[in-house]
C-alpha positions as CSV (number, residue, x, y, z in Angstrom):
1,X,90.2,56.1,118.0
2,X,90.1,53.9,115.3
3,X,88.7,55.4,112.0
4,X,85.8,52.8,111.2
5,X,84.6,53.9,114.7
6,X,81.9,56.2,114.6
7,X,79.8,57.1,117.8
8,X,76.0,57.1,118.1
9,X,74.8,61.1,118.1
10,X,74.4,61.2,122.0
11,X,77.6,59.2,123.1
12,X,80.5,61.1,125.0
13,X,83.7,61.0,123.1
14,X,85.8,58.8,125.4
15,X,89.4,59.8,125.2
16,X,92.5,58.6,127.3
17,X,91.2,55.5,128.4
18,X,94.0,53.2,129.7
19,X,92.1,49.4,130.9
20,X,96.2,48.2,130.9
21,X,96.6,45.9,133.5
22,X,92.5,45.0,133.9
23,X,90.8,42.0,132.9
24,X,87.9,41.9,130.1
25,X,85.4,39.6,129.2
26,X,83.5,40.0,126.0
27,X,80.1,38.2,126.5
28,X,78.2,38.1,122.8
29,X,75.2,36.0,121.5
30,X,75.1,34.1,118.3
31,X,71.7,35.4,116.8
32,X,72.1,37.6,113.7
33,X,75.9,36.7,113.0
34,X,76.0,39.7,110.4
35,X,74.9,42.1,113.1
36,X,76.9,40.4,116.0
37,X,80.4,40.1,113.6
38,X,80.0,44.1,114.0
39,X,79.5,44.5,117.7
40,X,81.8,42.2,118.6
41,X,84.9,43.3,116.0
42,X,83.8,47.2,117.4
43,X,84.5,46.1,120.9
44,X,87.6,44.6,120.2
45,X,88.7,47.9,118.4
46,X,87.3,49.3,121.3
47,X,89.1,47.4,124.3
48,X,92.6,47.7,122.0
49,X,92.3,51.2,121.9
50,X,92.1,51.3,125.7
51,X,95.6,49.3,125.9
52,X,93.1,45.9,126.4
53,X,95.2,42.9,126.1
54,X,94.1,39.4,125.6
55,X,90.1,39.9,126.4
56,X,88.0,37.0,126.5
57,X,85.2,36.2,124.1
58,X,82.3,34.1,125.7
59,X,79.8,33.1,122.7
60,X,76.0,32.4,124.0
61,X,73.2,31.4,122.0
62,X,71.0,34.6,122.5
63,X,70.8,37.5,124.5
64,X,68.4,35.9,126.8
65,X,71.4,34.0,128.2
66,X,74.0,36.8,128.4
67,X,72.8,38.1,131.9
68,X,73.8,34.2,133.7
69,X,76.7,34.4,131.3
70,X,77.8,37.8,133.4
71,X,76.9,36.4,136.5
72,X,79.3,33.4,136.3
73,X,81.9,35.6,134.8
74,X,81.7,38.8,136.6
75,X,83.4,37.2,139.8
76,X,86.4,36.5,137.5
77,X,86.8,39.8,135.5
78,X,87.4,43.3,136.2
79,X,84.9,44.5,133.8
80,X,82.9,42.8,131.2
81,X,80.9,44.3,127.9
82,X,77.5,42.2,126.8
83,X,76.8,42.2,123.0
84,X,73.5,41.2,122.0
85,X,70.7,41.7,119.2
86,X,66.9,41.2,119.4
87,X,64.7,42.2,116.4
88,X,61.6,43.0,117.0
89,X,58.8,40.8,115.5
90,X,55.1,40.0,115.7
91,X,54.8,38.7,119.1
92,X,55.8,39.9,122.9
93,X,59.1,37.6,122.6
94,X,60.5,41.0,121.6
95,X,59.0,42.6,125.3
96,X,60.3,39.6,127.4
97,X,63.5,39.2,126.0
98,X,64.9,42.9,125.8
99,X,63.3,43.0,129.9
100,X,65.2,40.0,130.8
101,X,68.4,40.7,129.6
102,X,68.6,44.6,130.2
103,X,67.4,43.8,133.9
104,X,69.6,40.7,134.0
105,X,72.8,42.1,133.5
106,X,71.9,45.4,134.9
107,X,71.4,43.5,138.5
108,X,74.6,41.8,138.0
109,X,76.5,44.7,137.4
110,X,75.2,46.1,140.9
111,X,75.3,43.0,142.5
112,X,78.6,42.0,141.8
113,X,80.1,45.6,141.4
114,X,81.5,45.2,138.1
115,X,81.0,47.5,135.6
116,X,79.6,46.1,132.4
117,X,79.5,47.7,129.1
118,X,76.0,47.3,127.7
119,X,76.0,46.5,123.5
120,X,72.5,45.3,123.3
121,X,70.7,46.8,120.6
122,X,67.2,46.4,120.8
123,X,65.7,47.1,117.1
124,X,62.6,47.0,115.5
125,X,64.2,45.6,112.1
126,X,67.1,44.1,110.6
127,X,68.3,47.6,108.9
128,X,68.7,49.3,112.4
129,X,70.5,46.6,113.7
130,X,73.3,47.4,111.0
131,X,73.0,50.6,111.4
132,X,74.4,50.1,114.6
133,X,76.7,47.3,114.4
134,X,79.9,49.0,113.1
135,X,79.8,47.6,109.9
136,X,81.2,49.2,106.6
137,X,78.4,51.6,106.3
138,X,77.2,51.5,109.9
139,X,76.3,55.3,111.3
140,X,77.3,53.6,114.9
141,X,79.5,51.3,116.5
142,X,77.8,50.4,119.7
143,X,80.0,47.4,120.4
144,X,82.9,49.5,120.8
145,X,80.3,52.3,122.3
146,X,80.0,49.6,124.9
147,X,83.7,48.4,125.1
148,X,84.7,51.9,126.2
149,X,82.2,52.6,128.6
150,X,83.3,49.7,130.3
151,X,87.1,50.8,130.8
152,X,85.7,54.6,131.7
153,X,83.6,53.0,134.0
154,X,86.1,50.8,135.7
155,X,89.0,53.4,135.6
156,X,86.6,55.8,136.7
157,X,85.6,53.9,140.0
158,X,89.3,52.7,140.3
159,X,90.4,56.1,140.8
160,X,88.1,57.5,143.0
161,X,88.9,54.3,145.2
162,X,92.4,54.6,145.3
163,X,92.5,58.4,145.5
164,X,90.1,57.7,148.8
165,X,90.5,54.7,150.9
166,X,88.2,56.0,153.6
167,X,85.2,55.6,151.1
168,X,85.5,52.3,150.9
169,X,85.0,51.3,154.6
170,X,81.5,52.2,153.9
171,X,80.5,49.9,150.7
């Protein structure tokens, strides 16, 4: 693990990953650039560390668009890590937005049956957003949080499929 990486207080530490040989996508809006430089450099760190090679990186405007982003890519990649920001202001926007995506890419993860690493933070202001963003100084590195999760997820479920091609009549 790579020493600017440190993981938030509840997160497993993922050792032994190996996503050789797997196809990533990295899906990341474009709101906050300082915030998103983080996520997006920690889930490159992350995905390297897991024997990643060459992952894609699909830039969207906003989180808001990151769940159609997965859809049209999920189809095409074995896993795929979504890297977002919303900041919570004075209005609902906040609500809707953090609903939409969350639910979004959560359905086409299930739908699709891809496992998707999930870096959006949802914060309610700009200094917890780079707390998290695996910046010099960050506490957490959730892009690379949710680069990892990906591969564990994918090797995980790879595993148990080969080790048991009975199971999979039933999907």
């Amino acid at each position: 693990m790579s020493s600017r990486t440190t993981l938030g207080p509840a997160a497993p530490a993922l050792t032994g990953l190996d996503g050789s040989g797997f196809t990533v996508a990295v899906i990341a809006s474009q709101w906050h650039e300082a915030v998103m430089t983080g996520l997006l450099d920690g889930a490159l760190r992350g995905l390297a560390d897991c024997a990643v090679n060459d992952p894609v990186v699909v830039r969207v405007p906003g989180s808001f668009e990151l769940p159609v982003a997965c859809s049209i890519l999920a189809d095409h990649f074995d896993a795929l890590v979504a890297l977002g920001v919303v900041i919570r202001g004075g209005t609902p926007h906040f609500d809707y937005v953090c609903d939409a995506a969350t639910r979004g890419i959560t359905d086409v993860a299930v739908r699709t049956k891809t496992p998707i690493g999930f870096g959006v933070l949802t914060c309610d202001d700009d200094a917890q957003a780079l707390d998290r963003a695996g910046l010099k100084g960050s506490h957490e590195d959730k892009g690379y949080e949710a680069a990892q999760a990906a591969i564990a997820t994918l090797t995980a479920m790879s595993t148990v499929l080969a080790s048991s091609p009975q199971q999979t009549q039933r999907a």
